[in-house]
C-alpha positions in Angstrom: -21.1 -51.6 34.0 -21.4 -53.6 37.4 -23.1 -56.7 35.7 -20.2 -56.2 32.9 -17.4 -56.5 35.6 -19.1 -59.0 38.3 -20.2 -61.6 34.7 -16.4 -61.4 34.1 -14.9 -62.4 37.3 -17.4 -65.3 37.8 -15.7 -68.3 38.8 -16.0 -71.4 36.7 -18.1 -74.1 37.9 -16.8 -77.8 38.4 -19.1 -80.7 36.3 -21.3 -82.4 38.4 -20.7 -85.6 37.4 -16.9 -86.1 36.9 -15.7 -82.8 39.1 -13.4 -81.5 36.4 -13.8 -78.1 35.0 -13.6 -78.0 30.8 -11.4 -74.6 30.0 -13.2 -74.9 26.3 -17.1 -75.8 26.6 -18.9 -76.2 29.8 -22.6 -76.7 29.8 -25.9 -76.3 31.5 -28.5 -78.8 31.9 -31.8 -77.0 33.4 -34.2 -79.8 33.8 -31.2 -81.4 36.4 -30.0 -77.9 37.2 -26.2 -79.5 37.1 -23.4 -78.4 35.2 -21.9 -80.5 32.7 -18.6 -80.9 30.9 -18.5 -81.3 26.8 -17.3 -85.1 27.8 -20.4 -85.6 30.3 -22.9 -84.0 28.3 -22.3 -86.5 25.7 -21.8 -89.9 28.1 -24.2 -89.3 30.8 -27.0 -87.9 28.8 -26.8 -89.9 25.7 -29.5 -92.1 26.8 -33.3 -91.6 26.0 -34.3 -90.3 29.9 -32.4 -87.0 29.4 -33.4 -86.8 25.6 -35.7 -84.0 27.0 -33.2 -82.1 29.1 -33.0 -78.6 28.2 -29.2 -78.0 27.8 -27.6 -75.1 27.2 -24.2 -73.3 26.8 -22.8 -72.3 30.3 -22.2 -68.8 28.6 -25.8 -68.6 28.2 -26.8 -69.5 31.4 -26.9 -66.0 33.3 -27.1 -65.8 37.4 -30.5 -65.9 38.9 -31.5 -62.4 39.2 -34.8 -61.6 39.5 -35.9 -64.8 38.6 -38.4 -65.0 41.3 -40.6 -61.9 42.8 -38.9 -60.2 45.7 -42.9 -59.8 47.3 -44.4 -62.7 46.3 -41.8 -65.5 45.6 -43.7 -66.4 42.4 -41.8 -66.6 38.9 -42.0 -63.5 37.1 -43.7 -64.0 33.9 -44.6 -60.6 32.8 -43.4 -57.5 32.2 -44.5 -53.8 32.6 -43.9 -51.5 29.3 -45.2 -48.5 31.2 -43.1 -49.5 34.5 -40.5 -51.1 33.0 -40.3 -53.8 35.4 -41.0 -57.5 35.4 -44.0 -58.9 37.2 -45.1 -62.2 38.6 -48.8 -63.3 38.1 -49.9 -61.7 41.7 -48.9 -58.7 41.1 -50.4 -58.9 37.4 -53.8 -59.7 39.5 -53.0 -57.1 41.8 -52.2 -54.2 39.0 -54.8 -51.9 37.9 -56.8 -52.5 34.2 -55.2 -50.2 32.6 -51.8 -50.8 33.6 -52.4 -54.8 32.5 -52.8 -53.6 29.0 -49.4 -52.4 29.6 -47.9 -55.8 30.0 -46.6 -58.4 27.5 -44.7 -61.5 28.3 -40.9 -61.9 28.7 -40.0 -63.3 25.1 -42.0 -60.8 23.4 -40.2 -57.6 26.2 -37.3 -59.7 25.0 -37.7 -59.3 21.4 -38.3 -55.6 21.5 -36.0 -54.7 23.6 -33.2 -56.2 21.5 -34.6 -54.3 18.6 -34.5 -51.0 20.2 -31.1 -51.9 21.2 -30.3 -52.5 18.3 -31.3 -49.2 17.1 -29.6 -47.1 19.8 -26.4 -49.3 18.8 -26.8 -48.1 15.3 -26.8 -45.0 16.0 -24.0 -44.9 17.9 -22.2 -46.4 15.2 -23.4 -43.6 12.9 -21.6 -41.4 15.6 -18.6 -43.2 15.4 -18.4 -43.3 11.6 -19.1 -39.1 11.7 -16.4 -38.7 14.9 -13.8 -40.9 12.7 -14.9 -38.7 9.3 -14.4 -35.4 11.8 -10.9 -36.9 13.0 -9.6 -37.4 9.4 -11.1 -34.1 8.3 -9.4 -32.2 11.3 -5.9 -33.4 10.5 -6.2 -32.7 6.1 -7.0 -29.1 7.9 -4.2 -29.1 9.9 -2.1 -30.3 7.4 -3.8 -27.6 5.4 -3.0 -25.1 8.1 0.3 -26.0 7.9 1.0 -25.5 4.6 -1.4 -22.1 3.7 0.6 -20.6 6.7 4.0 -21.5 5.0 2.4 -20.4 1.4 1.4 -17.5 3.2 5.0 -16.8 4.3 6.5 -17.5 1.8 4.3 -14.7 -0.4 5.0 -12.1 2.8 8.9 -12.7 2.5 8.8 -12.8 -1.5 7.1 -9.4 -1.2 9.5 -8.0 1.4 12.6 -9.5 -0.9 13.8 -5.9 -2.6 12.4 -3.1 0.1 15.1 -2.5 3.3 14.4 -1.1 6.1 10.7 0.6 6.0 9.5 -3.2 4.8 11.3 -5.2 7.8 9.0 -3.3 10.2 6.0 -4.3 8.3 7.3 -7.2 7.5 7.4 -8.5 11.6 4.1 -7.5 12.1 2.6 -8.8 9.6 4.3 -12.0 10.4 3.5 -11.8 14.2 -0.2 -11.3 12.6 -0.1 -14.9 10.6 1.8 -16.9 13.8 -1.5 -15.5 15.5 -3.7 -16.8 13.0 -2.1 -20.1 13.3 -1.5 -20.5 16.9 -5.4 -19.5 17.1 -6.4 -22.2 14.8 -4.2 -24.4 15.4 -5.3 -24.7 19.3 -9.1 -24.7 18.3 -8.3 -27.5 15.8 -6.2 -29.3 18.3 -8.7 -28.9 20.7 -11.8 -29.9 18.4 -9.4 -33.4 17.4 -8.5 -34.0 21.0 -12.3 -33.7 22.0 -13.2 -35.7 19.2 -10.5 -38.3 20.0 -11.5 -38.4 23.6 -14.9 -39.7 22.8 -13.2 -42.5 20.6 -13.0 -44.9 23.6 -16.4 -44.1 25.1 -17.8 -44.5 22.1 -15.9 -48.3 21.4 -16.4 -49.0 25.6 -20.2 -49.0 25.4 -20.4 -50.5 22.0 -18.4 -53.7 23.4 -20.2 -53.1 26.5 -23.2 -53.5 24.2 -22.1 -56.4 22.5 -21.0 -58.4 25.8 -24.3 -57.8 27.5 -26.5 -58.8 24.5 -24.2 -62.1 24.2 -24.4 -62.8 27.6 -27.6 -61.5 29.4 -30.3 -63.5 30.0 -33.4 -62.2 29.4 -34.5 -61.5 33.5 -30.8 -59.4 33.2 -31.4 -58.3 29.9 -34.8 -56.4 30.7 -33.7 -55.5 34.1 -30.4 -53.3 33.2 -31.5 -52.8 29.3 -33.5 -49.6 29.4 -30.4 -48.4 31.5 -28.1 -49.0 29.2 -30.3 -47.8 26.4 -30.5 -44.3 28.9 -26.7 -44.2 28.7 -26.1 -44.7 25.3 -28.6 -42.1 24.2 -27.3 -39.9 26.7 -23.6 -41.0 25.0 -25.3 -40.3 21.4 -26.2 -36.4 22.5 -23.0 -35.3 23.3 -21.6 -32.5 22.0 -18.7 -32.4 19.9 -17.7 -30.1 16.8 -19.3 -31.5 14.1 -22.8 -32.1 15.9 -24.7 -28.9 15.0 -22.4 -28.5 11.2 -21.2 -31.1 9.0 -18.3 -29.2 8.6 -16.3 -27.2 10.9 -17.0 -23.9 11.4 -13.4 -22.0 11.3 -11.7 -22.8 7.9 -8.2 -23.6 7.4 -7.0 -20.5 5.7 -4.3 -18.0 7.0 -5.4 -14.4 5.6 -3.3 -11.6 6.2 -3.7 -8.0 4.6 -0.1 -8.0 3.7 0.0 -6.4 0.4 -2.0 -3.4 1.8 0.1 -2.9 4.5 3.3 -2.8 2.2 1.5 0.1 0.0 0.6 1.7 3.3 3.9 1.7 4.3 5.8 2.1 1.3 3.2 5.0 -0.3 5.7 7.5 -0.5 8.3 5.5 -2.1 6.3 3.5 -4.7 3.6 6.0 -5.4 4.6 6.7 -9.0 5.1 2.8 -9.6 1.0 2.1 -9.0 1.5 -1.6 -9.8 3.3 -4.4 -7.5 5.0 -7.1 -8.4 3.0 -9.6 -10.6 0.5 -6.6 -11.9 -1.6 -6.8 -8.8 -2.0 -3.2 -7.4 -0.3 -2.2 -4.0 -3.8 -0.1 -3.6 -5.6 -2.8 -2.5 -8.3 -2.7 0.0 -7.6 -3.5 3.8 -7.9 -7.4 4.6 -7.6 -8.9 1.0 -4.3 -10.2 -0.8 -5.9 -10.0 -4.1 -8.6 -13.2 -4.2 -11.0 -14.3 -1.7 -10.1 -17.3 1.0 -11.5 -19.6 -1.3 -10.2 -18.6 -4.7 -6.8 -18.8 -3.2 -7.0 -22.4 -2.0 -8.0 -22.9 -5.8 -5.0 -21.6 -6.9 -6.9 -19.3 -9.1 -5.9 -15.8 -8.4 -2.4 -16.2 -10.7 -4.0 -17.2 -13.3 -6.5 -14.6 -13.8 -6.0 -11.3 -16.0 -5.4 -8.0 -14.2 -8.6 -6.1 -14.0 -9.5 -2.4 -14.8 -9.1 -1.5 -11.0 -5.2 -2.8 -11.3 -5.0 -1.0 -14.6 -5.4 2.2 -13.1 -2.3 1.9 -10.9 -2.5 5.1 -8.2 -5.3 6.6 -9.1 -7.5 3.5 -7.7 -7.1 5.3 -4.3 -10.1 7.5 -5.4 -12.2 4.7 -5.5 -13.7 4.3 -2.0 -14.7 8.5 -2.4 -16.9 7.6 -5.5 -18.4 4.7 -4.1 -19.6 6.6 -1.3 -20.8 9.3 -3.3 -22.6 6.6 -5.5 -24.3 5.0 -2.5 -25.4 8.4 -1.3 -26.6 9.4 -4.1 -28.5 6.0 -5.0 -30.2 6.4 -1.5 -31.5 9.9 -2.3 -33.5 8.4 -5.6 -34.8 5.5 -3.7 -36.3 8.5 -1.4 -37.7 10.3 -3.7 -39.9 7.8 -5.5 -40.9 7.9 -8.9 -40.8 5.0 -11.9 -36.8 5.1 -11.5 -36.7 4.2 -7.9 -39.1 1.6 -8.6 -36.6 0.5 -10.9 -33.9 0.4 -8.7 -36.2 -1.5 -5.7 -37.4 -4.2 -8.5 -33.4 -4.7 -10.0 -31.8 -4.9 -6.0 -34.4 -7.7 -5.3 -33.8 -9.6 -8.7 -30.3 -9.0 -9.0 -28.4 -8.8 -5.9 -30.6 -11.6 -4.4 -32.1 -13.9 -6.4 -29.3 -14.1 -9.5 -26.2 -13.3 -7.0 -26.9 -15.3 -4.4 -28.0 -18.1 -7.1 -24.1 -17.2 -8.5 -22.6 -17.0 -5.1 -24.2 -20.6 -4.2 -22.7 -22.1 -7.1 -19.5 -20.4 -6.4 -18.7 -22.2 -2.8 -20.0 -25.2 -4.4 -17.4 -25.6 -6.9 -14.5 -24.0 -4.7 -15.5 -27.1 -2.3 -15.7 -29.8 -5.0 -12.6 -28.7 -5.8 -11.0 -28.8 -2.1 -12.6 -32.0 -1.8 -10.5 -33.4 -4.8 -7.1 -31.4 -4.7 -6.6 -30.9 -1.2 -8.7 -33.4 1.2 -8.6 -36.1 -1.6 -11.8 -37.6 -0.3 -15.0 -38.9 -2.0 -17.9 -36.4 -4.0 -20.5 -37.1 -5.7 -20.2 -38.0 -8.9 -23.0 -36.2 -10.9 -22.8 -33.2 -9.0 -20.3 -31.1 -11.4 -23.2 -32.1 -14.2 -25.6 -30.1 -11.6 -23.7 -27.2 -11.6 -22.6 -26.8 -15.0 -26.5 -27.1 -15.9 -27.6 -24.7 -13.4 -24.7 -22.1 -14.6 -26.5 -22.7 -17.6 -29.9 -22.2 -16.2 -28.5 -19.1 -14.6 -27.2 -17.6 -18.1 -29.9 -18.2 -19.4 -31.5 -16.1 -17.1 -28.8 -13.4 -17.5 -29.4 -12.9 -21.0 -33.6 -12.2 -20.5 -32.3 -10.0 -17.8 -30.1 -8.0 -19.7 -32.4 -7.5 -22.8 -35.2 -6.4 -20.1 -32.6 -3.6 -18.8 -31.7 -2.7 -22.6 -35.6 -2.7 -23.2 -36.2 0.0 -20.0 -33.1 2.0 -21.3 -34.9 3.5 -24.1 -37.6 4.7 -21.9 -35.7 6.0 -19.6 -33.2 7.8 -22.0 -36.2 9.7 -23.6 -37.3 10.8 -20.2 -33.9 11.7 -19.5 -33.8 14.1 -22.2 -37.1 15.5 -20.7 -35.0 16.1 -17.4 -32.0 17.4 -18.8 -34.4 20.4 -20.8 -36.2 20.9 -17.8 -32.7 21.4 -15.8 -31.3 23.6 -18.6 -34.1 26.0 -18.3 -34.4 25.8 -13.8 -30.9 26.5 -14.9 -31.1 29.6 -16.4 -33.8 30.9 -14.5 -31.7 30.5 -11.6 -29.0 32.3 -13.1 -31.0 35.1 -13.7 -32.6 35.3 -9.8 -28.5 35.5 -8.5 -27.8 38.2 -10.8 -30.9 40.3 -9.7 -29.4 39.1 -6.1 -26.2 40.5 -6.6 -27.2 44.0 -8.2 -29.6 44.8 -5.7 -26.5 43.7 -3.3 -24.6 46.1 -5.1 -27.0 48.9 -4.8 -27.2 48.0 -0.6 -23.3 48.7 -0.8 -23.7 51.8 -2.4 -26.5 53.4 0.1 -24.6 51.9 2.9 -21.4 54.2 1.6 -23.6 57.5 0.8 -24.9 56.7 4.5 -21.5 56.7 5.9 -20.3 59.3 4.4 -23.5 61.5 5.5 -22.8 60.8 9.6 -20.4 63.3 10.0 -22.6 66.3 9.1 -25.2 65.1 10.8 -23.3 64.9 13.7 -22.4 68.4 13.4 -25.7 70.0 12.3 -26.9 67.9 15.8 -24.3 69.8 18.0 -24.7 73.5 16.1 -28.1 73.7 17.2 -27.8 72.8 20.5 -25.5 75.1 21.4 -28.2 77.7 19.5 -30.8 76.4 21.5 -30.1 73.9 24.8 -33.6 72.9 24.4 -33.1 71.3 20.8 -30.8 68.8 22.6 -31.6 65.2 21.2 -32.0 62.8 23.6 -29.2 60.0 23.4 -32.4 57.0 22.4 -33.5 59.2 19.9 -30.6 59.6 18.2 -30.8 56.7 16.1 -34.3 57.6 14.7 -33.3 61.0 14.6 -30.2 59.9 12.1 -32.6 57.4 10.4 -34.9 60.7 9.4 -32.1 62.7 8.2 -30.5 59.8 6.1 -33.7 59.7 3.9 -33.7 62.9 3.6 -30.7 64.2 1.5 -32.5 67.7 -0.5 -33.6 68.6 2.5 -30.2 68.1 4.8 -28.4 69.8 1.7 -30.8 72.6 1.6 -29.9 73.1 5.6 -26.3 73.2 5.0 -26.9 75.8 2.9 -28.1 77.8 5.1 -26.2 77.0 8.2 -23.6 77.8 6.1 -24.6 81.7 5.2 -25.9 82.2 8.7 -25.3 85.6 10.6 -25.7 86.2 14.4 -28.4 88.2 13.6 -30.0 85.8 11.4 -30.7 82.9 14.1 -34.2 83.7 14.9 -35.0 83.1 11.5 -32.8 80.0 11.2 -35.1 78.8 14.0 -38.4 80.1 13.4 -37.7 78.3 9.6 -37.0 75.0 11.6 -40.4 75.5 13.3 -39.0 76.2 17.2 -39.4 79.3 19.3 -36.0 80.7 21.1 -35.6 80.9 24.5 -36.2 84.2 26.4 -32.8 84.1 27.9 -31.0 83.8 24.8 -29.3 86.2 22.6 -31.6 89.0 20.7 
């Protein structure tokens, strides 16, 4: 930059022989070491004596930098690849071997360096041509922006057109929700285009720059401040913008909002026996999606497209989410449990949902671009590339087709060992029936015991307390009362058999009562 600025202010130097300065060509002559006018060149060197004077352009004719070693005083005649700096033939001598191998002379440094200069200039050029692509891209998405968010508004308000009250709240949100979206984007976008517009002018400085110091560089000036200026411009050519990791910009222009979802939240109780909203698209729809994807809708496709068997089904779609669940549960339990269906199931996720999916999926985005490439961004595609992707949708049915017989193929095997299952289940089945009937009869029988026992505590109770008042020393104690009651409770003959004769007992009969129980009476009780 300083040997841009002090070339351009350099005064202009008067001719040597006639003292007059030429505003259109001034010249150079280096065997004299004068300057010359157009008008002098051509009178005072016509004759035969100057026939060998090297003359040249005064714009060619740099200042003498660096013409002459700054240790030595010898012309510099050499110059260092390693070193990067010119050399005179004393300090060639006084260089080491292997750095002289290093060391070409100053036409041939010359020569290369203006080829690698002229690669680092064409790739700044490349740079300019992707940052002027990026600029043009960023305002068709802007424009883009623009108009998705009107579309988008316009659908939201169309929507909201015949509900009152309970829509209007829903209605604000949801718009606060899209001005959100937009005044995100439309601040990164702004943002991306003004960094991206910013590096315009570097970009153009240094490629004049470029241009002014090849043109009017000598070659001492020209390896002296090249590799500099090659530093810079690679330095220039790594900078980071938006499209230097992506081609394309990461953040797309599309305003989504879950605005039909939010309308059947809100307006479920009033529109639950309707099912359908307006242009047969369900109000049940799932949270974030307005019935296509973000890339269907900037085909303009979802209108056209006939309702499908989820729509059909109007409110009863809101069981949907339960079954998938229970689907996905119940999937993950075969997969644990092995066996030739789960094998099935592994082989058909890894064929189908990744290989012929994501072979559909590809194809998908490509055609939804190629199609935003000519409807929207108007801008140049390749011309056989539609033939590429109707022969691989080919390819791809193809492959559909072998996949599908393969599937009908494994039904009939596992159909018949279906069958085999569903005997097997009828007869675990029935033999399970019959183990909860025995359950519940010998439950029944527990009931019944449990009542006879209840209904036996209360004489026990009182058979306890009649003999020990006839004898003290018959008194249970209170921790063996439990075993005591246990005994008698599996013993009914025998407890009736002692009612019996509690019941027909005399006074004079209670030494018998007791010696029959097997105890002795007390010597102070009653004889």
């Amino acid at each position: 930059m300083v040997f841009l600025v002090e070339s351009s202010c350099e005064e202009r130097p008067q001719c040597a022989n006639c003292d007059k300065t030429n505003q259109s060509a001034m010249f150079f002559c280096n065997t004299c070491g004068q300057v010359l006018c157009g008008h002098c060149r051509e009178e005072t060197h016509r004759a035969r004596m100057f026939s060998l004077h090297d003359i040249i352009h005064m714009s060619k004719r740099g200042r003498e930098v660096n013409r002459k070693c700054s240790m030595h005083g010898e012309p510099q005649i050499m110059f260092s690849t390693t070193k990067r700096t010119m050399l005179c033939i004393t300090c060639f001598r006084e260089s080491s071997i292997d750095a002289r191998l290093h060391c070409i002379d100053l036409d041939t440094a010359y020569t290369q360096g203006c080829k690698k200069l002229d690669r680092a200039v064409m790739s700044i050029r490349e740079l300019q041509n992707s940052v002027r692509d990026g600029v043009f891209l960023f305002k068709a998405l802007l424009d883009e922006l623009r108009k998705n968010m009107e579309t988008e508004k316009h659908n939201i308000n169309t929507l909201s057109e015949n509900l009152q009250e309970t829509v209007r709240r829903t209605q604000d949100s949801l718009l606060r929700e899209v001005d959100g979206q937009y005044d995100a984007k439309d601040k990164l976008f702004r943002s991306q285009l003004s960094s991206l517009g910013a590096l315009l002018p570097i970009i153009q400085v240094h490629l004049l720059m470029c241009t002014t110091f090849s043109s009017s560089a000598s070659k001492y000036e020209f390896l002296d401040l090249v590799f500099q200026l090659m530093e810079r411009l690679a330095a220039i050519a790594h900078l980071s913008h938006p499209l230097s990791s992506f081609p394309r910009p990461a953040q797309s222009s599309q305003v989504r909002s879950s605005f039909k979802s939010e309308f059947s939240r809100s307006l479920e109780p009033l529109l639950s026996s309707v099912g359908k909203g307006r242009g047969g698209e369900p109000l049940t729809m799932p949270s974030g999606s307005s019935g296509c994807s973000e890339k269907q809708s900037s085909e303009g496709g979802c209108a056209s497209r006939p309702p499908s068997a989820a729509s059909a089904m109007g409110p009863a779609s809101f069981a949907i989410p339960g079954s998938r669940r229970s689907l996905s549960a119940a999937k993950l339990k075969i997969l644990e449990s092995g066996g030739p269906f789960a094998e099935h199931c592994k082989t058909h996720d890894n064929k189908f949902r990744q290989e012929l999916t994501g072979k559909f999926t590809r194809l998908k985005e490509e055609a939804q671009e190629l199609h935003r490439d000519v409807t929207l961004r108007r801008c140049l595609t390749r011309r056989g590339r539609v033939e590429e992707i109707v022969r691989e949708c080919a390819a791809l049915e193809e492959e559909f087709r072998a996949y599908t017989d393969e599937m009908e193929e494994l039904r009939g095997v596992f159909d018949a060992a279906w069958d085999d299952q569903i005997q097997r289940v009828y007869a675990e089945q029935e033999v399970f029936q019959s183990q909860v009937n025995d359950v519940a009869s010998l439950r029944d029988e527990n009931k019944r015991l449990m009542i006879i026992a209840q209904q036996l505590e209360p004489y026990i109770r009182s058979i306890t307390a009649l003999m020990e008042r006839i004898s003290p020393k018959l008194q249970v104690p209170q921790s063996q009362g439990a075993s005591t009651v246990s005994v008698v409770e599996s013993s009914e003959n025998i407890m009736q058999q002692i009612l019996e004769q509690i019941s027909a007992c005399k006074p004079d009969q209670q030494q018998r009562l007791l010696s029959r129980a097997g105890l002795r009476p007390s010597r102070s009780g009653p004889h």
